[in-house]
C-alpha positions in Angstrom: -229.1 -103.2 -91.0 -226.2 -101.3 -90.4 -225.9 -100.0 -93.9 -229.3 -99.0 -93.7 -228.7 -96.8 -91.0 -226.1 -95.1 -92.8 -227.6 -94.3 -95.7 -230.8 -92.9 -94.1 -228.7 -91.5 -91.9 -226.6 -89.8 -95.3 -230.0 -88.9 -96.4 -231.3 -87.3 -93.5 -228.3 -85.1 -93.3 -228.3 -84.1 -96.7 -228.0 -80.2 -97.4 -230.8 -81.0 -100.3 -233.2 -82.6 -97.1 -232.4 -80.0 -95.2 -233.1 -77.3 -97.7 -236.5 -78.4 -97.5 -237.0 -78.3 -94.4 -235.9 -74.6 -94.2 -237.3 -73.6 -97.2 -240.2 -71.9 -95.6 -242.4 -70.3 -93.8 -239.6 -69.3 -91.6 -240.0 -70.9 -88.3 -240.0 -67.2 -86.8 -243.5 -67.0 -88.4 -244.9 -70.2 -87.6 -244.1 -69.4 -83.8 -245.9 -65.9 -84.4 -249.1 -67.0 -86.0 -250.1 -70.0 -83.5 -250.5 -67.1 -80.3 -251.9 -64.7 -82.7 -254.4 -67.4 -84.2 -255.3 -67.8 -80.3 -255.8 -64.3 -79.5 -258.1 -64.0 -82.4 -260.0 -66.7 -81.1 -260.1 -65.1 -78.1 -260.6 -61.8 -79.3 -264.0 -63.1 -81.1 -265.3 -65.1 -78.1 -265.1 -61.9 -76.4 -266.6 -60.1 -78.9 -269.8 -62.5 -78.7 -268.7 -64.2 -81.8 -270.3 -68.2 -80.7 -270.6 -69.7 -84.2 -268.3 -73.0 -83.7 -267.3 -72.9 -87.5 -265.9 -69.5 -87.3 -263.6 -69.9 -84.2 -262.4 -73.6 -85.4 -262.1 -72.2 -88.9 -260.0 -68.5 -87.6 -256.8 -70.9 -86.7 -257.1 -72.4 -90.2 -257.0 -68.9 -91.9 -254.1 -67.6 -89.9 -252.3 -70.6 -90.8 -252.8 -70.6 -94.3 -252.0 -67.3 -94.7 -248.8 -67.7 -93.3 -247.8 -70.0 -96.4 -249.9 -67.5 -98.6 -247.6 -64.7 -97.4 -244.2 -66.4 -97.6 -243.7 -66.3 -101.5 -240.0 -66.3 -101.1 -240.9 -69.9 -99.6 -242.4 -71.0 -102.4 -240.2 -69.4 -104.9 -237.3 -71.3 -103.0 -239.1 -74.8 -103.4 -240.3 -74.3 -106.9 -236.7 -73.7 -107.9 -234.9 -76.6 -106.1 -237.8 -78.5 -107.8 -237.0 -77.3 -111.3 -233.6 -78.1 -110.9 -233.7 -81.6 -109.5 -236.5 -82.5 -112.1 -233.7 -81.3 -115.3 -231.1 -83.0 -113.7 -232.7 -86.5 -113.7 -233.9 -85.3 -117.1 -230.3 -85.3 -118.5 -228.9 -88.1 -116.5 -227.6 -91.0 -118.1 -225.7 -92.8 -115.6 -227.9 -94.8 -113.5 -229.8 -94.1 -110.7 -228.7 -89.8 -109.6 -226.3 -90.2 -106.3 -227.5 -87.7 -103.6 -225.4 -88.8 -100.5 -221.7 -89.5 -100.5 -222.4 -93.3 -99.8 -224.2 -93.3 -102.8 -222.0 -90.9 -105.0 -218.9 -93.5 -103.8 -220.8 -96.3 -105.3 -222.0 -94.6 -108.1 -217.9 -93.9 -108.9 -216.8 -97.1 -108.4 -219.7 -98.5 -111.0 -219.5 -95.8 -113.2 -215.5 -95.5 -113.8 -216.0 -94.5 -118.0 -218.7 -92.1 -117.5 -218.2 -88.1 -118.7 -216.3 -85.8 -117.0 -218.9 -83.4 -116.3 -220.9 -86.0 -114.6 -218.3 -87.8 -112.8 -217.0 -84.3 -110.7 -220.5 -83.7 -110.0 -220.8 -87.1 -108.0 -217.1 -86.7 -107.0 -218.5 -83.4 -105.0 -221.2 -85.3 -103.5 -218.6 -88.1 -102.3 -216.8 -85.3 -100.8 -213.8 -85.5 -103.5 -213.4 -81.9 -104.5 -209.9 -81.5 -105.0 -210.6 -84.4 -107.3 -213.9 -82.4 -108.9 -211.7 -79.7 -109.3 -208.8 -81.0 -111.5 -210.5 -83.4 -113.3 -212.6 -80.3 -114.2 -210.0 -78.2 -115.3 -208.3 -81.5 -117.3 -211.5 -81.9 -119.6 -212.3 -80.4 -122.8 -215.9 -79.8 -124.4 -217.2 -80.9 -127.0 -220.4 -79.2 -127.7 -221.7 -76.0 -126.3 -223.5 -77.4 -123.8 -220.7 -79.4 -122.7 -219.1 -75.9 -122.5 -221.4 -74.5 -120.2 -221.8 -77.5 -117.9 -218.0 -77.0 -117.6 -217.9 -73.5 -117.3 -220.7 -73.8 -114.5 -218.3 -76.2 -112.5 -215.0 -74.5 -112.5 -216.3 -71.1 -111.7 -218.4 -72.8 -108.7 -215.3 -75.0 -107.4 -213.0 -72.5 -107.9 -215.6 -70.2 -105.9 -215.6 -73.4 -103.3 -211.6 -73.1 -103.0 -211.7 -69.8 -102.1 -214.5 -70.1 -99.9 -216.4 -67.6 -101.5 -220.0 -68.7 -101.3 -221.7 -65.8 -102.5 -224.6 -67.0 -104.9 -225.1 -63.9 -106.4 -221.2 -63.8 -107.4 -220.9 -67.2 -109.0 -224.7 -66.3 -110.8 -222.6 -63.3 -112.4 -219.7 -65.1 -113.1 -221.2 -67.5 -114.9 -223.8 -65.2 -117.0 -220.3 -63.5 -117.8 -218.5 -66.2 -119.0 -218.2 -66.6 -122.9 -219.6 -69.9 -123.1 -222.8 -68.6 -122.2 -223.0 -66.9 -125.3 -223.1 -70.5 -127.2 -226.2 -72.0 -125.8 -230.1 -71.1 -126.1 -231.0 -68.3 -123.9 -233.2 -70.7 -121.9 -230.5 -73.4 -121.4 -229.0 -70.1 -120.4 -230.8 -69.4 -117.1 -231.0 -73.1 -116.3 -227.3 -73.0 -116.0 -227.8 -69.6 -113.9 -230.4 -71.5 -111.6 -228.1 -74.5 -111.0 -225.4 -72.7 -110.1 -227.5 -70.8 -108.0 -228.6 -73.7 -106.0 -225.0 -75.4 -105.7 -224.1 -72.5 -103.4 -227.0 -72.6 -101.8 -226.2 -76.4 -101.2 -222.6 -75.3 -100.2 -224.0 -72.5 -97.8 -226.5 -75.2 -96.0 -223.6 -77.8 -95.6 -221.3 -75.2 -94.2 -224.6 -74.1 -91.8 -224.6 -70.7 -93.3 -227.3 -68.5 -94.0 -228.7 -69.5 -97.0 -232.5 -68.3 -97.6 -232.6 -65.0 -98.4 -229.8 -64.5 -100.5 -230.9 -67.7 -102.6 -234.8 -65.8 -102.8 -232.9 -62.7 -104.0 -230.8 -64.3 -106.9 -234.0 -66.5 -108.2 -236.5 -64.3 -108.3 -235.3 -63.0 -111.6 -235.8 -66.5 -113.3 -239.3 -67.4 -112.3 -241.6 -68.4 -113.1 -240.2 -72.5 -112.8 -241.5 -75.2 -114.8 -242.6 -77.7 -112.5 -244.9 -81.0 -113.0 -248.5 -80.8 -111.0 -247.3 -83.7 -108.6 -244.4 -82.0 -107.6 -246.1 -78.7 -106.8 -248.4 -80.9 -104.5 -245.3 -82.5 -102.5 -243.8 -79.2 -102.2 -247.6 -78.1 -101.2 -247.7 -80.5 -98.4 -244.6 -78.7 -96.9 -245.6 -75.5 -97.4 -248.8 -75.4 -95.8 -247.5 -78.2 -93.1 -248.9 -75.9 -90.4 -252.9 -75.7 -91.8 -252.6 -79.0 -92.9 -251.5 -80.2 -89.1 -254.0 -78.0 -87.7 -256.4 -80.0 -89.8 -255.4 -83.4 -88.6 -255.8 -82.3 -85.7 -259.3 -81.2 -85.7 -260.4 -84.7 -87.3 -258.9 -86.6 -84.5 -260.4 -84.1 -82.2 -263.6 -84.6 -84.0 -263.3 -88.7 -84.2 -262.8 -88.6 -80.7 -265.9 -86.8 -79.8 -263.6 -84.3 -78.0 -265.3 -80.8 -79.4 -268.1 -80.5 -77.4 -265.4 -80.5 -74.4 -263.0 -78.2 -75.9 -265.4 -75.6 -76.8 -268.5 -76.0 -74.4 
């Protein structure tokens, strides 16, 4: 049980979890929209508007159009999507550690597998200095190999400095020479993954992370993302209509409108 805990607990604390979470809308408009979906209400009842449908339905709109508005959101999610959906595409190794309980594991099960993939877990365990030099021992042998390789030292030397500027390691990288060795698409994947790793670094540290993320994306979308992960990612974005919804069907099951609105 107590292992249990820990993991969720891993989970829950997880930059990637929290990235989510902060993703979008930002809070900021969340708190503006509920008084100024009320005050439209208001404003209508006032204004002899008495049609039921049209004041339930006003909080609905205001809501939605929150997540309609906030494309940086969705941009954000669409990307982290995109690059957790490659990643499991190319992994080979097992099951893809996300928390350092489960990157320690995944080390000690997974002593003869690539270097490229080993320092990735080893910075999930926590075991940069480690990452770092077992980066800069390894040698590629294709192109893509290259890149992965190239992506990793420029973001843990970026790390070692603590320089967490996304938009610097996304030049760095589309600088460096082994870039010039792979597909122009394989190209910006490597730009977008980078991109996200400082992200991830920024969100651990509990730095601002959002905006400058938005910024250095918006040049790569659109993002190739499956159906059902644009409905998960759907569900968060439009949390607030979708809550505002469950709440009007337990309002409703409970026989409760005729109070709220007589």
């Amino acid at each position: 049980m107590a292992g249990a805990f820990r993991r969720w607990n891993a989970r829950r604390r997880s930059p990637s979890i929290r990235a989510l979470r902060d993703a979008g809308p930002p809070f900021r408009w969340i708190l503006a929209a509920i008084p100024l979906a009320l005050i439209a209400v208001i404003v209508l009842y006032v204004a002899g508007v008495e049609n039921r449908a049209v004041l339930v339905a006003t909080p609905l709109v205001a809501f939605t159009v929150v997540g309609l508005l906030d494309r940086d959101g969705w941009r954000i999610r669409m990307a982290m999507a995109e690059v957790a959906l490659r990643q499991r595409e190319r992994w080979r190794w097992g099951t893809l550690p996300i928390d350092p309980i489960s990157a320690e594991a995944w080390l000690s099960a997974n002593a003869d597998a690539p270097p490229v993939a080993r320092a990735g877990v080893l910075a999930t365990a926590g075991r940069h200095e480690e990452a770092r030099a077992l980066v800069e021992a390894s040698t590629a042998d294709t192109p893509l190999d290259a890149a992965n390789l190239a992506r990793l030292r420029i973001l843990f030397a970026a790390e070692a400095r603590g320089d967490h500027s996304i938009a610097g390691a996304v030049d760095a990288l589309a600088a460096a020479p082994e870039m010039a060795n792979v597909p122009a698409e394989e190209g910006r994947h490597q730009r977008l993954a980078i991109a996200w790793s400082l992200a991830w670094l920024r969100i651990r540290a509990g730095d601002p992370w959002r905006d400058d993320f938005a910024t250095v994306i918006r040049p790569l979308a659109p993002f190739r993302v499956r159906g059902r992960y644009q409905v998960f990612h759907a569900v968060q974005q439009y949390a607030l209509p979708l809550a505002y919804i469950g709440a009007l069907v337990i309002v409703w099951g409970l026989g409760l409108v005729d109070v709220l609105l007589r």
